[in-house]
Residue, then its C-alpha position, 0 to 999 in steps of 0.5 A: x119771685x126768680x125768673x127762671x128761664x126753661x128753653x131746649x137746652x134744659x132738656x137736652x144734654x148739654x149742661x146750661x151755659x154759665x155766665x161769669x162775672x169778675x173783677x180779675x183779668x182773665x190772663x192774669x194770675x192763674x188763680x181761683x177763677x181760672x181753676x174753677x172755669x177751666x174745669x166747669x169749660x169742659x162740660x158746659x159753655x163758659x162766658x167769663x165776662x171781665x170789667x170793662x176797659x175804657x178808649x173804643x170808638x164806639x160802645x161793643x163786647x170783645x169776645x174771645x175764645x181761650x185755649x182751655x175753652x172759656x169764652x172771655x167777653x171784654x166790654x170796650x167802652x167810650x172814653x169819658x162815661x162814669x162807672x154807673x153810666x158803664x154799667x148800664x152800657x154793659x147790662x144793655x149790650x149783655x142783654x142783647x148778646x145773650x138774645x143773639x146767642x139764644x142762650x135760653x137757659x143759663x147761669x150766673x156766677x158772681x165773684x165782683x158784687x159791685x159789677x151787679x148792675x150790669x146783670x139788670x137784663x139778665x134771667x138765670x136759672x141759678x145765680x152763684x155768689x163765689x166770694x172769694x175774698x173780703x173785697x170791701x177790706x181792699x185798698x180803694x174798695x168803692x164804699x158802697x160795695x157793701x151794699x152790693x154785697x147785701x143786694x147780690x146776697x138776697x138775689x143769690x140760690x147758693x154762695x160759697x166761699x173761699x176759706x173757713x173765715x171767709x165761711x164764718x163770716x157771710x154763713x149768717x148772711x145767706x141760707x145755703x153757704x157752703x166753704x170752699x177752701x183753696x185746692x190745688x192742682x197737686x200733678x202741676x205743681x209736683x213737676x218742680x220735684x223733678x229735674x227741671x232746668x233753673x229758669x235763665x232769669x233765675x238760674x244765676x242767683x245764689x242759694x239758699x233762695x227763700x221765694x214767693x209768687x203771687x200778686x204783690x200788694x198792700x197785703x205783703x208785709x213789705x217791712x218784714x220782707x226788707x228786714x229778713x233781707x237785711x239781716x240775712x245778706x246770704x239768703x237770697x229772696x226771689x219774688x215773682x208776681x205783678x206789683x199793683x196798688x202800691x207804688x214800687x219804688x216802696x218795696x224794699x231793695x238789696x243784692x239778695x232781693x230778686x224781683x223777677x215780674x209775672x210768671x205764667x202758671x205752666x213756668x211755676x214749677x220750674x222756679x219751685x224746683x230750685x227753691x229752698x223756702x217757699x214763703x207767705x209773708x202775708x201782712x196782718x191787715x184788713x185786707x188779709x184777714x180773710x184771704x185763703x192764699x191757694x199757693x199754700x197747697x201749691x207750695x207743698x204739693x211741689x215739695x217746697x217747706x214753707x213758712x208763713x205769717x199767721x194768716x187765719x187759713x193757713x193756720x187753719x189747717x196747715x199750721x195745725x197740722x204741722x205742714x207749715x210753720x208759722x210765725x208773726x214778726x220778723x224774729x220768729x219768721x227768721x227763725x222758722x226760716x232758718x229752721x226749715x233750711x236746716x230741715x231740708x234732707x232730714x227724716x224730719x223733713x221726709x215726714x214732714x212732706x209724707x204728711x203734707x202729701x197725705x192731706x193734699x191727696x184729699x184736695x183737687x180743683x176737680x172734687x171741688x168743681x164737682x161738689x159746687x156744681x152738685x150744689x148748682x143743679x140742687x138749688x136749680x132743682x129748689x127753684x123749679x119746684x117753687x117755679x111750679x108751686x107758683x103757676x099752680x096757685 
């Protein structure tokens, strides 16, 4: 049976406080969480709890306010405790935080099913599973996140997902799976249609400048990346984005490739506005096989062309669309590359963006914050009514 708590804040105006459970830094990359919190802070309290980091004196929850209104919960944890013994350290002091806060009526949203016993004290009146990604398919994924995925599953009202294949893989697993595809921001990222000044670090790079931003891992494709440089000594390659899990000395290096570290979402677009190409070059590997990368829309929206590897999401509806050229091997690639160079101030370029504009017009974080939390208060709904159906038998 759920255990669904009924206290004043149920009754009153107030929306029930949502506790968020993840595996990614609150401050770093500005991506589905964050769109998706930022939006639900404004009606209702969010408490965006991270894993823990490990080195305090003594076992405590660092508790933060962020500008957008999220509540960021850090645990700091004692040096030396396995990641079961940290868990459970973490389940008792969010318990007790929970009690002190008189949060009596609350939700969960779960994006990291490994993170699950740290819940053990937790009531909710609905929980959400955002899966947002294949996780088990990620380099140094623990073997039995699978496992915590089934469990997080069957205690789950709702799931969603972040892509179509991403859909069509867990729709079997769960009664009430809804997609969610990547949105976008489309006034944000539009900004880099407008005279904004080069950034300094990029402003002294050479055109035409083909560039990517984004967490770069083992799912780019490092081999196709090195070799388009190599071949095109003139186009210049301007990658933004943290390097994490691989070792960066393997990523290729040249005159034309430009690393230039982890940009905060506001300075986006402002290196969009003095890009030529903007690129997806995704590796078709375990780990990319379910990914929905959410700059697809970002790129189109600041009016950039864009080429991508056939990632199944984007092909899916951007490629078949015709927004998004995609190509696999470094032949191809190079090729829709040049050919979206020699795009750029040409009616069929124009069309090409009029086409992108009129389908992102149907897209924004805002509608699909809406449409998931309509679908929380409906399965909060469901379990009220089989809360009653209980007590009276």
């Amino acid at each position: 049976m759920k255990h669904v708590n009924f206290g004043p804040e149920a009754a009153g105006t107030d929306a029930p406080a949502l506790l968020v459970l993840s595996h990614l830094r609150w401050d770093f990359v500005f991506q589905r969480p964050q769109h998706l919190m930022t939006r639900a802070a404004r009606s209702r309290r969010v408490y965006y709890i991270e894993e823990p980091v490990y080195g305090a004196p003594s076992d405590q929850l660092a508790v933060r306010r962020d500008a957008s209104g999220v509540t960021v919960i850090t645990p700091q944890l004692q040096q030396g405790r396995s990641a079961d013994e940290g868990r459970a350290s973490t389940a008792r002091l969010l318990a007790s935080w929970v009690q002190a806060e008189h949060l009596h009526v609350y939700d969960l949203w779960v994006y990291t099913p490994m993170e699950l016993p740290v819940t053990a004290g937790l009531t909710p009146r609905v929980t959400i599973y955002d899966c947002m990604d294949e996780l088990a398919n990620f380099k140094g994924a623990p073997p039995e996140l699978r496992a915590r995925e089934a469990a997080l599953f069957r205690r789950a009202d709702v799931v969603f997902t972040g892509g179509y294949r991403l859909y069509e893989a867990k729709r079997d697993q769960h009664p009430n799976v809804h997609c969610f595809p990547s949105s976008v921001d489309t006034a944000h990222f539009a900004q880099a249609r407008q005279a904004l000044p080069d950034p300094a670090d990029q402003e002294p790079l050479p055109r035409p400048r083909l560039g990517f931003y984004g967490v770069i891992d083992e799912r780019f494709d490092i081999a196709l990346l090195g070799e388009l440089a190599r071949r095109r000594p003139a186009w210049h390659f301007v990658l933004l984005g943290p390097v994490v899990k691989i070792d960066p000395a393997s990523l290729p290096r040249g005159e034309n490739l430009h690393y230039l570290g982890m940009k905060r979402y506001t300075e986006l677009p402002a290196y969009l506005a003095h890009w030529d190409v903007a690129l997806l070059p995704f590796a078709r590997n375990a780990a990319t096989e379910f990914i929905s990368p959410t700059k697809t829309p970002e790129y189109l929206a600041a009016g950039v062309p864009v080429v991508s590897t056939g990632i199944r999401d984007v092909v899916r509806p951007y490629g078949e669309r015709d927004l998004v050229r995609i190509a696999d091997g470094v032949d191809a690639f190079e090729a829709a590359c040049a050919a979206a160079l020699d795009e750029r101030g040409t009616p069929a370029g124009e069309a090409r963006r009029q086409r992108a504009d009129a389908f992102l017009a149907t897209l924004s974080w805002d509608r699909t914050w809406a449409e998931m939390s309509a679908l929380i208060e409906q399965a909060a709904e469901r379990n009220e009514v089989a809360l009653v159906g209980v007590a009276d038998d």
